[in-house]
C-alpha positions as CSV (number, residue, x, y, z in Angstrom):
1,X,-55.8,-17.8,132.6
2,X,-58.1,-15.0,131.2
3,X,-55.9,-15.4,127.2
4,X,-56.2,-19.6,127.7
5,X,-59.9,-18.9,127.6
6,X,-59.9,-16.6,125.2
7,X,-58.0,-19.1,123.0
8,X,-60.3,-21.5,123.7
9,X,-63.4,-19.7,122.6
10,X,-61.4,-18.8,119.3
11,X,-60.4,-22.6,118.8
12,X,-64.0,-23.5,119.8
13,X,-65.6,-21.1,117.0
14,X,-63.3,-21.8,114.4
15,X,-63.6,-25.7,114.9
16,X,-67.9,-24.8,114.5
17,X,-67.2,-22.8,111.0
18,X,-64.5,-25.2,109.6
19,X,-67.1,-28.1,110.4
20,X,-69.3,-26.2,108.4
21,X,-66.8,-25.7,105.4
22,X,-66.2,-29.2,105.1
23,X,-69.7,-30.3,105.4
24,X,-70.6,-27.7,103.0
25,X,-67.8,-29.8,100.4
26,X,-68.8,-33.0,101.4
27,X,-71.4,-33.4,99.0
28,X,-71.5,-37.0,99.5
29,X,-71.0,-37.5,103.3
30,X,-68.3,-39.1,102.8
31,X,-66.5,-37.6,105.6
32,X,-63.7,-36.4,103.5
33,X,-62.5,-33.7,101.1
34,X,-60.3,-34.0,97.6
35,X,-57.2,-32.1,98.0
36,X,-58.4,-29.4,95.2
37,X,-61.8,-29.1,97.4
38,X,-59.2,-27.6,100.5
39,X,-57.4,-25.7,98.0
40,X,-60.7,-24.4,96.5
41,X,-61.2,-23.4,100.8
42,X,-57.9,-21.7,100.7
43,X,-58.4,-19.5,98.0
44,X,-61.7,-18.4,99.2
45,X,-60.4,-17.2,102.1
46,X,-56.6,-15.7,100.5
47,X,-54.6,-17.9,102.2
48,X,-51.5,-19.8,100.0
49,X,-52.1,-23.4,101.1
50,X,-48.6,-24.8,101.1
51,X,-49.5,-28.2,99.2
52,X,-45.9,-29.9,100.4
53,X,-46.9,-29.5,104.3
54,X,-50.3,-31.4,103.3
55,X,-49.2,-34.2,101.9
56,X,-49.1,-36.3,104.8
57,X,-52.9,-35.7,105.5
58,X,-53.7,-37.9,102.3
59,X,-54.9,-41.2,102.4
60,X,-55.0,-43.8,100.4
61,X,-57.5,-42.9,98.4
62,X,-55.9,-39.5,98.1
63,X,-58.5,-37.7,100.1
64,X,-58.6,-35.8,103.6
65,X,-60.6,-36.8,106.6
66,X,-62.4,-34.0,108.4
67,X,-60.5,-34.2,111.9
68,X,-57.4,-34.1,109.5
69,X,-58.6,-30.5,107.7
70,X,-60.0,-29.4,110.7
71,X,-56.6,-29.7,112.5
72,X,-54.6,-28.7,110.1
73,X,-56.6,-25.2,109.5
74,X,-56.3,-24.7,113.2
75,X,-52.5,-25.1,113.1
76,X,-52.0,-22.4,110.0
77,X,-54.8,-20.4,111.8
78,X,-56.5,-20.3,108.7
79,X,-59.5,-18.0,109.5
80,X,-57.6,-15.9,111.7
81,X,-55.3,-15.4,108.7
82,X,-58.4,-14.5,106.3
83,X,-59.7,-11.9,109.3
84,X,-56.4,-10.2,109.0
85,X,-56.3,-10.0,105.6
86,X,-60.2,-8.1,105.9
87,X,-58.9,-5.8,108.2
88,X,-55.6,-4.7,106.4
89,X,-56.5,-2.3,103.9
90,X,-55.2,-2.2,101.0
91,X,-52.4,-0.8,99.7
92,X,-52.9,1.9,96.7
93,X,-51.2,-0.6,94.1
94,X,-54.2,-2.9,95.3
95,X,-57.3,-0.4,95.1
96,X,-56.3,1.2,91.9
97,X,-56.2,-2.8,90.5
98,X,-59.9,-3.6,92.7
99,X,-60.9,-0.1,91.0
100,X,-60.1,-1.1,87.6
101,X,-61.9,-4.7,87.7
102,X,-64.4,-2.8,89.5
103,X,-65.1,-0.8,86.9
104,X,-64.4,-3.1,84.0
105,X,-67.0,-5.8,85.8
106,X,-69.5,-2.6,85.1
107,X,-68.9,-1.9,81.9
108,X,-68.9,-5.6,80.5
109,X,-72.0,-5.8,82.3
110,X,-73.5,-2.6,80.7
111,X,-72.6,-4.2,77.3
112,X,-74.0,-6.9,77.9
113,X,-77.0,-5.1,78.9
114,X,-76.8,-2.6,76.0
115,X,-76.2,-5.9,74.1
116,X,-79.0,-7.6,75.1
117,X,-81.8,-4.4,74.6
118,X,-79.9,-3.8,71.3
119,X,-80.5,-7.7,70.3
120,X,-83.8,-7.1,71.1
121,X,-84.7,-4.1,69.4
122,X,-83.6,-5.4,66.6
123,X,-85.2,-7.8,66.4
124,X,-88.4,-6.3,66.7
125,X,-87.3,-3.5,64.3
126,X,-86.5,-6.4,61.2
127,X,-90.2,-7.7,62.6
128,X,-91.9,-5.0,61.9
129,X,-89.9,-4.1,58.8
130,X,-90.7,-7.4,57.2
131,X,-94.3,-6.7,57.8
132,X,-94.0,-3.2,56.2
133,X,-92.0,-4.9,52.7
134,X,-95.0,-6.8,52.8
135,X,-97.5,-4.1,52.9
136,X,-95.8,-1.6,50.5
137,X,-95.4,-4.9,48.1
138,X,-99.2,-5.7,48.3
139,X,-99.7,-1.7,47.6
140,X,-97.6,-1.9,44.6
141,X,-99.3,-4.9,43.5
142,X,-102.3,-3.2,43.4
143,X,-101.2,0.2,42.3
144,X,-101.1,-0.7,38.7
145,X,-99.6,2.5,36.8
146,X,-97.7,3.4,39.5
147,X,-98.5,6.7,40.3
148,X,-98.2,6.2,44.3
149,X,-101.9,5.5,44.5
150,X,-104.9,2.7,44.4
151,X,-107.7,4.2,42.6
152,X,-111.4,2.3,42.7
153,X,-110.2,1.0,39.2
154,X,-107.0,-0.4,40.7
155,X,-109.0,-2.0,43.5
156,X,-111.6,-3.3,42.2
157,X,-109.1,-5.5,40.1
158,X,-108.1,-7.3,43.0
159,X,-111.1,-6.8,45.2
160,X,-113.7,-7.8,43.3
161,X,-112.7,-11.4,42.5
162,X,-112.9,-12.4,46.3
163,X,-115.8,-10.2,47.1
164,X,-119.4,-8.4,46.3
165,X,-118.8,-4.7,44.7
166,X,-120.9,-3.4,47.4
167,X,-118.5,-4.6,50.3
168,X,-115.7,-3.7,47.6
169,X,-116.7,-0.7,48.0
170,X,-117.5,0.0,51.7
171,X,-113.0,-1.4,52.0
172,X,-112.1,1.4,49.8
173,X,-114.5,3.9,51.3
174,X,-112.7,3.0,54.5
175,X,-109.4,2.7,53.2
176,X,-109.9,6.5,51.5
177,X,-110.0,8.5,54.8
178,X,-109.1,11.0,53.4
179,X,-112.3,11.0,50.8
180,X,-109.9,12.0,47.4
181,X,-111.2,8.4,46.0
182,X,-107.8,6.9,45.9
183,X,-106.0,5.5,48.5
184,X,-102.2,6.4,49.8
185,X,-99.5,4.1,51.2
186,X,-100.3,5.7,54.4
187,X,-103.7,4.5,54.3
188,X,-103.4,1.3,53.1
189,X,-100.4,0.7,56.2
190,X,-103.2,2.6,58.1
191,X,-105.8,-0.2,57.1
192,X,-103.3,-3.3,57.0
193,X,-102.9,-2.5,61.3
194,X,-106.3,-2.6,61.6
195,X,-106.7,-5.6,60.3
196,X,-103.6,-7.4,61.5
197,X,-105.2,-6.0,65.1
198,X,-108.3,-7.6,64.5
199,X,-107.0,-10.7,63.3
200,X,-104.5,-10.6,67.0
201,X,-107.9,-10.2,69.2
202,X,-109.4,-13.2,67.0
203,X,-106.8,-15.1,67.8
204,X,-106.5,-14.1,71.4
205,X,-110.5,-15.1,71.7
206,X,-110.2,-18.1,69.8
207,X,-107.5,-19.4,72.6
208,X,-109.6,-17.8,75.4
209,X,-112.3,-20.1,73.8
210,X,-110.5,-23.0,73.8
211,X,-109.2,-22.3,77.2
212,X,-113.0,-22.2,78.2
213,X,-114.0,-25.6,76.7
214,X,-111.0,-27.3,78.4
215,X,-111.8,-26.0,81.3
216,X,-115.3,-27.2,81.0
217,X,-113.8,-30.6,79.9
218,X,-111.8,-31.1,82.8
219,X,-114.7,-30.4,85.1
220,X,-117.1,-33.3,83.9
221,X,-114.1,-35.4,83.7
222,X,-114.2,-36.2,87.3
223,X,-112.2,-38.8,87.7
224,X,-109.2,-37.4,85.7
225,X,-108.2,-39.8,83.1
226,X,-108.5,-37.9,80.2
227,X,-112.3,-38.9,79.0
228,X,-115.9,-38.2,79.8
229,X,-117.5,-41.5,80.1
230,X,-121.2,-41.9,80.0
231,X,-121.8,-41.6,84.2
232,X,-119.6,-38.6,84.0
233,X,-122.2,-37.8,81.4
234,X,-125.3,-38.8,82.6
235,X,-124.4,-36.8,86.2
236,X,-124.4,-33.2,84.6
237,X,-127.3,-34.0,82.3
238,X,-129.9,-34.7,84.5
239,X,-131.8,-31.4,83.2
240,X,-132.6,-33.9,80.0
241,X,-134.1,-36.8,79.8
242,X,-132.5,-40.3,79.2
243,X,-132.8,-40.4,76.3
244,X,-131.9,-37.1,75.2
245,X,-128.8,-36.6,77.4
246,X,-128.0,-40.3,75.7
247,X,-128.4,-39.5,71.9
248,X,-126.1,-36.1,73.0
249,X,-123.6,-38.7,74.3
250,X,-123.5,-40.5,71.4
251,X,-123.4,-37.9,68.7
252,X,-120.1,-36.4,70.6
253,X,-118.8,-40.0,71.0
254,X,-117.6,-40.1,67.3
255,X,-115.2,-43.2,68.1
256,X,-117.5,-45.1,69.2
257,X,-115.5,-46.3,72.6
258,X,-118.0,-45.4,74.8
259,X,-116.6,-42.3,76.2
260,X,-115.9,-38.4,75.1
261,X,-111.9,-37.6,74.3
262,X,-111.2,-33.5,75.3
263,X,-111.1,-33.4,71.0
264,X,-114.5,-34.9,70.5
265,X,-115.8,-32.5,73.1
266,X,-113.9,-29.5,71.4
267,X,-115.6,-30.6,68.0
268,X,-118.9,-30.6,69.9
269,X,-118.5,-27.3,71.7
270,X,-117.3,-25.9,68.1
271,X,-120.3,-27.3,66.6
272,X,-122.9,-25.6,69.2
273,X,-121.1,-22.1,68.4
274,X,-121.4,-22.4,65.1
C-alpha cells in the first residue's frame, strides 16, 4: 500500500515537470511537439530515445500530442532515468574527459579574453601612434635644417603667417619650457596634448551646450510636436511686452511658418552667446 503511494506521488510529480517540458517546447500552443523537439528533451536529460519505439506516437502531421509524450516518458521513466544518471558518479575514463573539456572551455575562454583586451589595446596603441606620426611630421616640417630642433627662426616661418609676432611669440615661449630658445620633440608632443586636451573639453562643452538648448527647446515645446508655436511663445514671455516678445518670435522664425523648429531655436541660442 505504502510503495502504491509512493508510486503515485512519483508519477504525480513527474506528470507536473513533463507538462512543463512540453509547454516549455510548445512555442505555439499547439499542443504538440516535433519529433526532434522530444529528442532535443532526451538529450538534455542523457537518456538514448529509441526513435523506432516512437514511431507510433506520430500523427499525421508528424508531430506528438502532449498526453502522447507525457505517457510515453512515464513508460521509459525518463526522469527517473536522468536522476540515476546524477547520482552515478563517474567513472575515471569520464572525469579525466569532463576535466579536459573543463579545462579546454577555460582556456578558449581566456583567449578569447586575452583576445579581446589584446584587440583592444591595439587598437588604441595604432590610435595613439598615428597621432604621434602626425606630430613628429608637423615637428619635422617645421624643423627646417634638421638639427632635432625648432628655433624662433624655424617658427616664426610657419607661425607668423596665421598669427601676430607677439602671440607668435608667447606659443614658442610656452612651447620652450625649458627656456634654451628652441624647442625639442618632447616639447612640442608636450604642447600638441595640451592642445588636443583643450580642443576634447571644447568639444565636450560645445555638446553640453547643445544638450542645454534642447533641453530648453523641449520645455517651451509643450505640446510635443517638434515646434514652438507663437502661444508656446507668448506663455514664457510674459516678462516682455507684446510687442517685444513678438518681434523675438519673428526674428527666430526664419521660415516664416509661424512657428520655431529645435534648429531655428539652436541658431538663436547660438546667436545670444555670441
Amino acid at each position: 500500500m505504502a510503495l502504491r503511494m509512493m508510486r503515485t506521488k512519483r508519477n504525480a510529480r513527474w506528470n507536473q515537470k513533463l507538462q512543463e517540458l512540453f509547454q516549455e517546447n510548445d512555442k505555439n500552443q499547439s499542443g504538440s511537439i516535433s519529433l526532434e523537439q522530444m529528442s532535443e528533451i532526451f538529450r538534455i536529460y542523457q537518456v538514448d530515445l529509441n526513435l523506432t519505439q516512437v514511431q507510433h506516437l506520430l500523427d499525421l502531421n508528424g508531430q506528438i500530442k502532449k498526453n502522447d509524450f507525457i505517457d510515453y516518458c512515464i513508460e521509459v521513466k525518463l526522469l527517473d532515468l536522468a536522476d540515476k544518471k546524477k547520482e552515478r558518479k563517474p567513472s575515471k575514463e569520464e572525469k579525466e574527459e569532463l576535466d579536459m573539456k573543463k579545462d579546454k572551455k577555460k582556456e578558449t575562454k581566456k583567449n578569447s579574453l586575452f583576445g579581446f583586451l589584446k584587440k583592444k589595446l591595439s587598437s588604441q596603441e595604432m590610435k595613439l601612434e598615428k597621432e604621434l606620426d602626425r606630430v613628429e611630421a608637423a615637428f619635422k616640417k617645421m624643423d627646417k635644417d634638421g638639427d632635432g630642433y625648432i628655433d624662433w627662426e624655424e617658427f616664426k616661418q610657419v607661425a607668423g603667417a596665421g598669427v601676430d609676432i607677439e602671440q607668435a611669440e608667447r606659443i614658442f615661449s610656452a612651447c620652450d619650457q625649458s627656456g634654451d630658445k628652441k624647442i625639442s620633440l618632447e616639447e612640442f608632443r608636450a604642447m600638441a596634448n595640451i592642445k588636443r586636451n583643450e580642443t576634447k573639453e571644447a568639444e565636450r562643452k560645445f555638446k553640453s551646450d547643445l544638450d542645454k538648448v534642447e533641453a530648453a527647446f523641449r520645455k517651451l515645446d509643450k505640446d510635443g510636436d517638434g515646434f514652438i508655436d507663437w502661444e508656446e511663445f507668448k506663455e514664457v514671455s510674459k516678462d516682455l511686452d507684446s510687442e517685444q516678445a513678438k518681434d523675438i518670435f519673428e526674428a527666430c522664425d526664419k521660415s516664416g511658418d509661424k512657428k520655431i523648429s529645435l534648429e531655428e531655436f539652436r541658431d538663436m541660442a547660438s546667436m545670444k552667446v555670441e
